[in-house]
MIBASE-162482 format. One record per atom (N, C-alpha, C): residue in one letter; x, y, z. Coordinates in nm, 2 decimals. Example, Ala and Ser with C-alpha at 12.3 -4.5 7.8 and 13.67 -1.06 7.14 Angstrom:
residues 2
<res:a, xx:1.32, yy:-0.57, zz:0.78>
<res:a, xx:1.23, yy:-0.45, zz:0.78>
<res:a, xx:1.32, yy:-0.33, zz:0.78>
<res:s, xx:1.28, yy:-0.22, zz:0.71>
<res:s, xx:1.37, yy:-0.11, zz:0.71>
<res:s, xx:1.29, yy:0.00, zz:0.79>
//
This chain:
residues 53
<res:x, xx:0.08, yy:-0.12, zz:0.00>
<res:x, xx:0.00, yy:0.00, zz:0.00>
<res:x, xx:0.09, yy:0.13, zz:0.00>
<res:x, xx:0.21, yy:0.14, zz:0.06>
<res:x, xx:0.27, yy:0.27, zz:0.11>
<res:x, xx:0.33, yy:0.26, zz:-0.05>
<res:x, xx:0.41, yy:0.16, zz:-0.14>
<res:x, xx:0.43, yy:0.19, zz:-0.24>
<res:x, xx:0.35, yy:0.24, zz:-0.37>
<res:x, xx:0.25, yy:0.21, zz:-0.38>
<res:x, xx:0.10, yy:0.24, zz:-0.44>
<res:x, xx:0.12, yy:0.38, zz:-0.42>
<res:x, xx:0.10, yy:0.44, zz:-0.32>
<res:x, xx:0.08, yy:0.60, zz:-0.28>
<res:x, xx:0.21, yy:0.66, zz:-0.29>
<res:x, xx:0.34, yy:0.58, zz:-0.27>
<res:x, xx:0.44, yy:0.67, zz:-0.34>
<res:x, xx:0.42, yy:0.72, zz:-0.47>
<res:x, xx:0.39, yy:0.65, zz:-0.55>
<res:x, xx:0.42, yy:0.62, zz:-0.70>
<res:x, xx:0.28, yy:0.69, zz:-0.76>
<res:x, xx:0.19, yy:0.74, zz:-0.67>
<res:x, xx:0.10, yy:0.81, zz:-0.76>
<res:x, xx:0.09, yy:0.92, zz:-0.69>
<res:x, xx:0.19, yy:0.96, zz:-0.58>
<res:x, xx:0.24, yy:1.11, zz:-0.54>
<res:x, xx:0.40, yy:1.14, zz:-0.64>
<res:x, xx:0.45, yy:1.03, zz:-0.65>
<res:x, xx:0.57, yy:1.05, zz:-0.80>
<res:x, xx:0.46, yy:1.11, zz:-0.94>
<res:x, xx:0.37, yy:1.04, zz:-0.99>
<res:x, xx:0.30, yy:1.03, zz:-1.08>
<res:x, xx:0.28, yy:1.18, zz:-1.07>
<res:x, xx:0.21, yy:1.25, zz:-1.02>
<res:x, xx:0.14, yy:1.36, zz:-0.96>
<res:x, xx:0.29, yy:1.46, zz:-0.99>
<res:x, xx:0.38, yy:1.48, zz:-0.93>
<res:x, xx:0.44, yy:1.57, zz:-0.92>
<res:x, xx:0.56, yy:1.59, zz:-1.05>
<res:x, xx:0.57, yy:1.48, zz:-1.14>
<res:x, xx:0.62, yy:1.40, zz:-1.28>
<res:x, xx:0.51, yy:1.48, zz:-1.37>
<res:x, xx:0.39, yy:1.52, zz:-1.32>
<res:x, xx:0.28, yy:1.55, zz:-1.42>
<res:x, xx:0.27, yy:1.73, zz:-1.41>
<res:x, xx:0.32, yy:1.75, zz:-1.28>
<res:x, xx:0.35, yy:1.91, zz:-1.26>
<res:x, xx:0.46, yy:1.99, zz:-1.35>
<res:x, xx:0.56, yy:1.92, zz:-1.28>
<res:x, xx:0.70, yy:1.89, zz:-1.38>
<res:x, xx:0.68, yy:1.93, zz:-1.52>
<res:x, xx:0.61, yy:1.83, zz:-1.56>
<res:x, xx:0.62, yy:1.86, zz:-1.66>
<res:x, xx:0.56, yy:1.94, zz:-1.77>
<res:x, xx:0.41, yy:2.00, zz:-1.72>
<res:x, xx:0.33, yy:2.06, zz:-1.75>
<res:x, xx:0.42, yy:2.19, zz:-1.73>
<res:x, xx:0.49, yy:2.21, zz:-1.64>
<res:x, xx:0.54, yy:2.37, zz:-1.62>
<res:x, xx:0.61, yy:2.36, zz:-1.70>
<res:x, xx:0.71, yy:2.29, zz:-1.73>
<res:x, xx:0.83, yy:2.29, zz:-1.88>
<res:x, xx:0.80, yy:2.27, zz:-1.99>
<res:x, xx:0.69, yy:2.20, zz:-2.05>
<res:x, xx:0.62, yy:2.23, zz:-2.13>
<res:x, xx:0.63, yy:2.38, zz:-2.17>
<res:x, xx:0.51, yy:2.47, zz:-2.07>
<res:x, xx:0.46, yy:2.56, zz:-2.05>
<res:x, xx:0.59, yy:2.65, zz:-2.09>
<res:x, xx:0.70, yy:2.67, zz:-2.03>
<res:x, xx:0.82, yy:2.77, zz:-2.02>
<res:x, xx:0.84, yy:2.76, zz:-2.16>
<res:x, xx:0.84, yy:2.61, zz:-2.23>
<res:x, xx:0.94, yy:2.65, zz:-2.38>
<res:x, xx:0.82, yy:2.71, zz:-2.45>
<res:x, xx:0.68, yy:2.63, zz:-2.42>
<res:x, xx:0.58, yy:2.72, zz:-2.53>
<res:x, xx:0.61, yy:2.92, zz:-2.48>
<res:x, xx:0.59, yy:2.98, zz:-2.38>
<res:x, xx:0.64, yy:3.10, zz:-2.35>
<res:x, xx:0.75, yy:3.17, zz:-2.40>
<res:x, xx:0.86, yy:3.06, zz:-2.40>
<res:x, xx:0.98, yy:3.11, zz:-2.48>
<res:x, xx:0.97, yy:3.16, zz:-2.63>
<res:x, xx:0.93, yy:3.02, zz:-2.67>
<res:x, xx:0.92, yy:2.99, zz:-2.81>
<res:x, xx:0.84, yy:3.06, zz:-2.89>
<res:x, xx:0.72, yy:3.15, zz:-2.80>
<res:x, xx:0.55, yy:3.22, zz:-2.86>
<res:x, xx:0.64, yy:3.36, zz:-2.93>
<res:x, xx:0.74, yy:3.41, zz:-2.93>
<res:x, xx:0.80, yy:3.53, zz:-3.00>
<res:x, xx:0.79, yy:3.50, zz:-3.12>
<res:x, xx:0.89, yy:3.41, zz:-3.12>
<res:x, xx:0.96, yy:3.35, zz:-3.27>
<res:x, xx:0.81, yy:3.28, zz:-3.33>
<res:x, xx:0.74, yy:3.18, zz:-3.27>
<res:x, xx:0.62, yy:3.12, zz:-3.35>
<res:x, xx:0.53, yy:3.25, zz:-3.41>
<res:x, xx:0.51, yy:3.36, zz:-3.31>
<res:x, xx:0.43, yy:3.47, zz:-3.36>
<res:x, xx:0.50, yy:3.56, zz:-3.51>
<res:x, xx:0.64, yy:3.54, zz:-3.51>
<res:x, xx:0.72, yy:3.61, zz:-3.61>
<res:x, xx:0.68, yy:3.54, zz:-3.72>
<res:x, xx:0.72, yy:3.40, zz:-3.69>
<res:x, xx:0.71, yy:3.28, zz:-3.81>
<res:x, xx:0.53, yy:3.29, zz:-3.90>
<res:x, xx:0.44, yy:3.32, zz:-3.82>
<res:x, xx:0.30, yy:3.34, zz:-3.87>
<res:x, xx:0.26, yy:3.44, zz:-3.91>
<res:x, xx:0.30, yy:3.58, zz:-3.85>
<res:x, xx:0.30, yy:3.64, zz:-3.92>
<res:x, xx:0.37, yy:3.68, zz:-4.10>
<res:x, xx:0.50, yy:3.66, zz:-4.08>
<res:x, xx:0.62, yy:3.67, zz:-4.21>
<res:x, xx:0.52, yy:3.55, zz:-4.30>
<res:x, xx:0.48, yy:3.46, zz:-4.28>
<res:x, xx:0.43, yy:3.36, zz:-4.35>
<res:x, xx:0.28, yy:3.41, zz:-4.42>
<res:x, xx:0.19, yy:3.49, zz:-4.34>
<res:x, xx:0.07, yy:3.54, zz:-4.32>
<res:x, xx:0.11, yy:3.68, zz:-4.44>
<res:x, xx:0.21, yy:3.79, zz:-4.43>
<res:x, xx:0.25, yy:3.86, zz:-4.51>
<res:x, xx:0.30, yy:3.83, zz:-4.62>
<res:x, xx:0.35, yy:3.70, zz:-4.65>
<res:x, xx:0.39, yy:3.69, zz:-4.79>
<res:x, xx:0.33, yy:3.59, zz:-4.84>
<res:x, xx:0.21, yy:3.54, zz:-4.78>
<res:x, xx:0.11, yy:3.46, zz:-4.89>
<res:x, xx:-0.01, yy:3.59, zz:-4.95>
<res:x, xx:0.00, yy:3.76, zz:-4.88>
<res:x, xx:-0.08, yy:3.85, zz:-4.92>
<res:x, xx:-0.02, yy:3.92, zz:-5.03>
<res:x, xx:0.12, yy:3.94, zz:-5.01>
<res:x, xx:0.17, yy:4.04, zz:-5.12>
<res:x, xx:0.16, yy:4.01, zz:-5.25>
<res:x, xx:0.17, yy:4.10, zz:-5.35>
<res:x, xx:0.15, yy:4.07, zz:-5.45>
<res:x, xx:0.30, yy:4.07, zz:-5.51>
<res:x, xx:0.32, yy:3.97, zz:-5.67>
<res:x, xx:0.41, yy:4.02, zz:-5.72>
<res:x, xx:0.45, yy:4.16, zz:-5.77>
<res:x, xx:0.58, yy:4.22, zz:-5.81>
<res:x, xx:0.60, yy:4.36, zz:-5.82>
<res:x, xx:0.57, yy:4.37, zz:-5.96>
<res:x, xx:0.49, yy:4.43, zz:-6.02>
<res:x, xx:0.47, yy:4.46, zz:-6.17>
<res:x, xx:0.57, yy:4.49, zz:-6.23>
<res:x, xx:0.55, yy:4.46, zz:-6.35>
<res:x, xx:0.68, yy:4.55, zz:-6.47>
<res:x, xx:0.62, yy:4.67, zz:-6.53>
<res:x, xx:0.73, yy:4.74, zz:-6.51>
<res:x, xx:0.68, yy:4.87, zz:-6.61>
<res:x, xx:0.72, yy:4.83, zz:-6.74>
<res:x, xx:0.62, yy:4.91, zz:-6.82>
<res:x, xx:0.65, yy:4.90, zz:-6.97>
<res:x, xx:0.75, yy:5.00, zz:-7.02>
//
């Protein structure tokens, strides 16, 4: 029994862990993903540059 309740107080704190570091690289990472969608978002709108005659 006492190993049962270790192991799903490990479980438990394994699931904190990891949800917060998850969490930090998506916060890190939200600059650059926001750069990346936008720059992508602006150059599926632009148009080609015309030629003059």
């Amino acid at each position: 029994m006492f190993a049962l309740g270790l192991i799903e107080a490990l479980r438990d704190q394994i699931m904190t862990f990891a949800l917060l570091w998850l969490g930090g690289i998506l916060l890190c990472a939200a600059p650059y993903l926001w750069a990346l969608c936008r720059a992508a978002r602006e150059s599926a709108w632009t148009q080609p540059p015309q030629r003059s005659k």
